[in-house]
N, C-alpha and C positions, 0 to 999 in steps of 0.2 A: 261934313254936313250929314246929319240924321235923313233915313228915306225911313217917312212912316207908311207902311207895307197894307195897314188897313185901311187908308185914304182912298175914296171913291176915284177912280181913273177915269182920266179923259178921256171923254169920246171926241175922236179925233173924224171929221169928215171924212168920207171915201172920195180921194178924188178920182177925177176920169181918168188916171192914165192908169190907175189901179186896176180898170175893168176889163172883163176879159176880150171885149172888142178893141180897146182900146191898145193892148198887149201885143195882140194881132196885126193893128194895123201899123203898129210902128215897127215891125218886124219886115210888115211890106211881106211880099214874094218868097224872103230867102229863109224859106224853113228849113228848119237843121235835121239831117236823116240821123242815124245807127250806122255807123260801120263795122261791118264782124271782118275781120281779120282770118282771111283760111288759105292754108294753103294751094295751092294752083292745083295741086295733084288729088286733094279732097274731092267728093264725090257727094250727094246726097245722100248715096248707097253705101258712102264710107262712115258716116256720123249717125251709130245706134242710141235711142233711147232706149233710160232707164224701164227697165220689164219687156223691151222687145222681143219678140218670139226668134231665137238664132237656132230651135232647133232641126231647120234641112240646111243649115251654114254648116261648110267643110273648111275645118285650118289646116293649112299647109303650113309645116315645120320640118327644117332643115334641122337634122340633129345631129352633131360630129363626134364623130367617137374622141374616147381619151385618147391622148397624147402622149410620147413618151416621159413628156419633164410634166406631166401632171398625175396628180393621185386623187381617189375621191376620200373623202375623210366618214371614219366610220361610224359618228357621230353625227353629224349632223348632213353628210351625206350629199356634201358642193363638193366641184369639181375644182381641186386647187393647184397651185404652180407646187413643185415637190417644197420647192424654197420655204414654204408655208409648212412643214412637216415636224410637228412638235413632239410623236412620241410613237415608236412604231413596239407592238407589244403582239407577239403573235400571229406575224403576217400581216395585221391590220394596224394603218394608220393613222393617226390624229392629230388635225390641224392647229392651229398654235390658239388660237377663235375658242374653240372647246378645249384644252387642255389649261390654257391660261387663267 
């Protein structure tokens, strides 16, 4: 069956349960909140907004020196398992990532 598209539409009555008191009361009491999901360990002081002023914040970073079975590659300059050693040319090494 043909829907002719320019045909004046029906106004259809507003009924009362449409309205917004009406919505309300059949809801009764139990309005439904937002629950944000955060970790236990989260903080107020841990969740920065975007443009926050961090500069008198101090980061603490643990930094471990190389390892014996690892090498940093001369290219692109990550610290890699030797295993990862695609081409050694002069002392210096390169990862299989940059030489592939």
């Amino acid at each position: 069956m043909a829907t002719d598209y320019d045909a004046p539409r029906k106004q259809e009555e507003e009924s009362p349960a449409d309205s917004l008191e009406a919505l309300q009361a059949s809801r009764g009491g139990n309005a439904q909140t937002a629950v944000i999901d955060l970790d236990e360990n989260d903080t107020a002081e841990g969740i920065d907004l975007p443009g926050a002023d961090l500069s008198n914040e101090e980061l603490t970073v643990i930094v471990v020196p190389e390892q014996q079975d690892e090498f940093t590659c001369s290219s692109c300059f990550l610290v890699r398992h030797r295993s990862q050693v695609a081409l050694e040319k002069n002392g210096l090494k390169y990862c299989i990532e940059c030489e592939g």
